[in-house]
N, C-alpha and C positions, 0 to 999 in steps of 0.2 A: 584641157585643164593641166597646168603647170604643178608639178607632185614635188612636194616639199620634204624635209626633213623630220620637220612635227606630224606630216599625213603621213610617211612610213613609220613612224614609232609608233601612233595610235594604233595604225595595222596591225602592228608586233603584238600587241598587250591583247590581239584576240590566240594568238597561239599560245594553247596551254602546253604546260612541261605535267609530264610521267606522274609525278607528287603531287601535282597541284603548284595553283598559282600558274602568270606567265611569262615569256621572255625579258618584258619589257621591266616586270616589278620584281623579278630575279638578278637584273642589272646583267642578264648576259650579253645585251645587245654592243658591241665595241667597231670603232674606225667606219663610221657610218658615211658614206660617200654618197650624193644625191649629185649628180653631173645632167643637166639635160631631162632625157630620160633614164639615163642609165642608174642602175642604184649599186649599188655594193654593202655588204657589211659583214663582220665577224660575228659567231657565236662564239661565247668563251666560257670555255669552264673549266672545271677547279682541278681534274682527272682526267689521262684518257681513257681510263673504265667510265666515266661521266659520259664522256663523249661518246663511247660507241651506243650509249641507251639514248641520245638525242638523233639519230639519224635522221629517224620519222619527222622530227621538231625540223630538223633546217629545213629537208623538203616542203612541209606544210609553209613554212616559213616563206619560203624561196613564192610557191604558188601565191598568199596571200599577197604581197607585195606587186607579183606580175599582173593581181589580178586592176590593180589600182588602174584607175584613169591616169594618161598621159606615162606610164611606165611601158617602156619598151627593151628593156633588159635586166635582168639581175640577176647575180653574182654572190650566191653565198658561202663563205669559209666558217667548218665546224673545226675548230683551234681548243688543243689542253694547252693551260701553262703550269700543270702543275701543284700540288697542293699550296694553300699562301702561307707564309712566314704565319708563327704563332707571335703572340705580341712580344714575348721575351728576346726574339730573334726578329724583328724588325729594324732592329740597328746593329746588328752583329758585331762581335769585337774584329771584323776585319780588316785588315791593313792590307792596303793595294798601294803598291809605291815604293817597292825597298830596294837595293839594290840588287842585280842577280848575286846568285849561287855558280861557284866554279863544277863544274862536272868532266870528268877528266874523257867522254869519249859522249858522241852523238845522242841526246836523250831520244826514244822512243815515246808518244803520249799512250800512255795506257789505255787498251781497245781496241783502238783507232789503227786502222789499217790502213790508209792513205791521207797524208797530213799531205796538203795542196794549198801553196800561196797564191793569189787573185791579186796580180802587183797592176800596175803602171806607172810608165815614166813623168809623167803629170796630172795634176786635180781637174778635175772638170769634165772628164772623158768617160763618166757612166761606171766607176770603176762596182761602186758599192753595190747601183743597182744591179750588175750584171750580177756579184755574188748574192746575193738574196732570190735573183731568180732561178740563178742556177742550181742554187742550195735547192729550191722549192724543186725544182723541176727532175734533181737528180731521187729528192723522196719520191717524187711518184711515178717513178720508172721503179720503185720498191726497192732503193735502198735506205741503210739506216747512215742518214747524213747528217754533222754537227757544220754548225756558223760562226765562228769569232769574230766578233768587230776587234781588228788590233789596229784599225784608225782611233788608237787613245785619244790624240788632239781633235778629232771631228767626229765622234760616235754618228753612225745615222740609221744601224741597223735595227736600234727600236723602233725607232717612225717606221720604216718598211717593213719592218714584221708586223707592226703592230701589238708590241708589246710592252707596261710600262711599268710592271710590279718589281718593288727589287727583289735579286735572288735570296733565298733563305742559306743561310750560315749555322748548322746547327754546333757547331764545334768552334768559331772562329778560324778555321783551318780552311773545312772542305768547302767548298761552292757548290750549291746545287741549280742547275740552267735549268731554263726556263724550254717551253718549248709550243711552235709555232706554225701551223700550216704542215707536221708534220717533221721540222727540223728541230735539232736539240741546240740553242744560242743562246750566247751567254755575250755582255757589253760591258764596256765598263761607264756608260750613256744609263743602263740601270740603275748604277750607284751612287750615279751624281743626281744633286738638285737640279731642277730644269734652269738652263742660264749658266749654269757653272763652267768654269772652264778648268783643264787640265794644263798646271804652269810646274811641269816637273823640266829636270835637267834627263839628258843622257839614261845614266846609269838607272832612274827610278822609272822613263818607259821600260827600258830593259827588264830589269827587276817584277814589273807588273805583266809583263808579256808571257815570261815564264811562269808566273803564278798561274793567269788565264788557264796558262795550256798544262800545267801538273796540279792543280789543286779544287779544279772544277770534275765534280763525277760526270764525266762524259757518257761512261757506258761504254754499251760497244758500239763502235760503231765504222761504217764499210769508208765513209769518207769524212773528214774535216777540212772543210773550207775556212782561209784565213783570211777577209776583207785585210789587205794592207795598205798602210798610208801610202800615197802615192811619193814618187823618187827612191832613191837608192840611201837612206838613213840609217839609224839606230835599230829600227825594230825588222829591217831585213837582212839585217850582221846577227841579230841575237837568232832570230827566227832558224836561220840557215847555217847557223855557224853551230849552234847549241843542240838542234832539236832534226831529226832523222827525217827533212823533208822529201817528200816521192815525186814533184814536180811542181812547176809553179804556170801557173796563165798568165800571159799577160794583154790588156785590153788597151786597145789607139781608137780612136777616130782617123778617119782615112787623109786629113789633112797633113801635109809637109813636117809643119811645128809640132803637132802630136809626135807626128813615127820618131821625130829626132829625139826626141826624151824616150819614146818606146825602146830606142837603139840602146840607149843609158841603162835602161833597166836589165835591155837582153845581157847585156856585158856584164853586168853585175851578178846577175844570176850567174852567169858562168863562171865568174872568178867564185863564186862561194860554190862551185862545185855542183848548183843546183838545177837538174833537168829543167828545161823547158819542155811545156808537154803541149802545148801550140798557142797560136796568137789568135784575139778575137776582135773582129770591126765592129765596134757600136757605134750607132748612130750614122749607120751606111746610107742612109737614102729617109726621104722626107714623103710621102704621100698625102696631098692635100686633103680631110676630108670633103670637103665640099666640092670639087672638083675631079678627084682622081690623079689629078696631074704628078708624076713622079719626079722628083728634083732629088739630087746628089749635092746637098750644100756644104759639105766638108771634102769634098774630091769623090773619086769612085773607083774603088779597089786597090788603095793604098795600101793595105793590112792583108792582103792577099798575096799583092805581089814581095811585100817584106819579106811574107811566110816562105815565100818561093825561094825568095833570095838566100836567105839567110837557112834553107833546108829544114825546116822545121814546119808541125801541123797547122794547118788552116783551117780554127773548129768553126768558124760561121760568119754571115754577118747577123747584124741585129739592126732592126728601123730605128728609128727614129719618131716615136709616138708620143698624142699627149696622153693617152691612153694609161703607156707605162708610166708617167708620170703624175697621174693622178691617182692608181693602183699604189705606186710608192708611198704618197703621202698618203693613202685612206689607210695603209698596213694591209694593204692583201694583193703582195706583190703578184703582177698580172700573170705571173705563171699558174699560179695558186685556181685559174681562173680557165674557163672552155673560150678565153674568148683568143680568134685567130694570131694575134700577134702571140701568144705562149706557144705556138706550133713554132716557132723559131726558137725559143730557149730547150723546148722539146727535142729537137734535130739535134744542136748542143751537147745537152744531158749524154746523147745517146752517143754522140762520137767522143766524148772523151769516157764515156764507159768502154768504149772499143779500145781507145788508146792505154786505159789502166789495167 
């Protein structure tokens, strides 16, 4: 029996919630993924006081679904986002887009104890998913870790979190982030209508970068991760030049054409004075499901031997799977997840907790 989307949400509507009522007619069920056999889905709720009373619920959850005909795995994430905007603050008076503020020495973000840029020298090279999984993977080694999407022009860290409410503004000032599989993120992909694009100059990504990072209540928190637009632009002069960063990563695929832009970014970092805290290979190697057979279709150990060259850490490689790419687009990026390919973003998490 082939297991559908409509045959796991009737399942859901037999697990009851704590109050009464159940998953399904509570609307917590989110980013429902049905691949094959395999299932995925989010719980979401409104607090993480909420969440820690549903633990029971995901397990029951997680069993009722395994128990279905033709279901051969699943994957549940119990996710707070946070209380939701009251209807007065559903459109906030806030303005994202101005130009920056002069500051006459290094900004600190308040909290935040290690503000980390996730750069590369070109689009296409895994850059976002590697921060979202790494965001995910460094929460559950237990720390307390924030996500910025500062790809203003390509928001994508709501689809991979799985998150689509806008954030609440109770002042027009402060931002309050949302938060996801355990990470505190905040987009500016929230703000916008679906479809919109961001057609600002220069000075108004600058301007909105800085907001991001002084006007959102972060909290405390041990690390902030900065998804940034890929090359050497606007928003890794303001990022690095304005704001007191402790290191930055940078991500290649192991092909020629990649490393050469990777080189661009390493140099750039350097001239803004900003550590490289080591380089990471995505999409190292290709493993067939159906066959096992292992292929290297972008070279093999290009981003190692850089690391070599160029004296600097070598935090891993990472496959090449559809796995993770289905996990990105359901919002429950594969770290978040027991399944093997997250034991590589895990290895990861852990050597740059050694290196910080």
């Amino acid at each position: 029996m082939t297991v559908t989307r409509d045959t796991v949400m009737e399942a859901l509507r037999s697990v009851k919630l704590p109050g009464g009522g159940d998953l399904v007619g509570a609307d917590l069920v989110r980013a429902l993924v049905v691949e094959g056999g395999a299932v995925r889905f989010v719980i979401e709720t409104e607090s993480p006081e909420h969440a820690r009373t549903l633990s029971d619920v995901r397990t029951k959850a997680e069993a009722t679904v395994q128990a279905l005909d033709g279901v051969s795995r699943v994957s549940v994430a119990l996710t707070a986002h946070g209380p939701a905007a009251k209807p007065k603050q559903a459109a906030p008076a806030l303005k994202l887009g101005r130009h920056p503020t002069d500051t006459p020495d290094k900004q600190a973000v308040p909290g935040v104890r290690h503000l980390i840029a996730v750069g590369s020298g070109k689009g296409g090279v895994g850059k976002s998913t590697v921060s979202s999984n790494l965001a995910v993977a460094l929460a559950r080694q237990g720390l307390r870790v924030g996500l910025l999407d500062a790809d203003l022009y390509g928001p994508s860290q709501p689809r991979m979190m799985g998150v689509d409410r806008r954030p609440a503004s109770p002042d027009g000032k402060t931002i309050i982030p949302l938060v996801a599989h355990g990470v505190t993120m905040i987009s500016i992909g929230l703000m916008l209508k679906e479809g919109d694009a961001v057609i600002w100059r220069g000075p108004m990504l600058m301007g909105a970068l800085q907001q991001l990072l002084t006007q959102v209540e972060w909290g405390e928190l041990d690390v902030l991760l900065v998804d940034m637009p890929p090359g050497t632009g606007d928003i890794q002069l303001t990022l690095c030049s304005k704001f007191d960063v402790r290191g930055a990563l940078l991500v290649s695929t192991p092909q020629d054409v990649a490393l050469l832009d990777a080189r661009k970014a390493l140099r750039a970092f350097q001239t803004l004075k900003t550590p490289v805290l080591g380089l990471i290979e995505n999409m190292s190697t290709f493993i067939c499901p159906k066959c096992g057979h292992e292929e290297h279709i972008f070279g093999e150990g290009g981003v190692q031997r850089e690391a070599a060259k160029q004296g600097l850490p070598f935090l891993g490689e990472l496959p090449l799977s559809v796995e993770v790419r289905l996990a990105g687009d359901g919002g429950v990026p594969v770290a978040a997840t027991d399944s093997p390919v997250a034991r590589a973003y895990e290895r990861m998490a852990r050597r740059l907790i050694e290196a910080l």
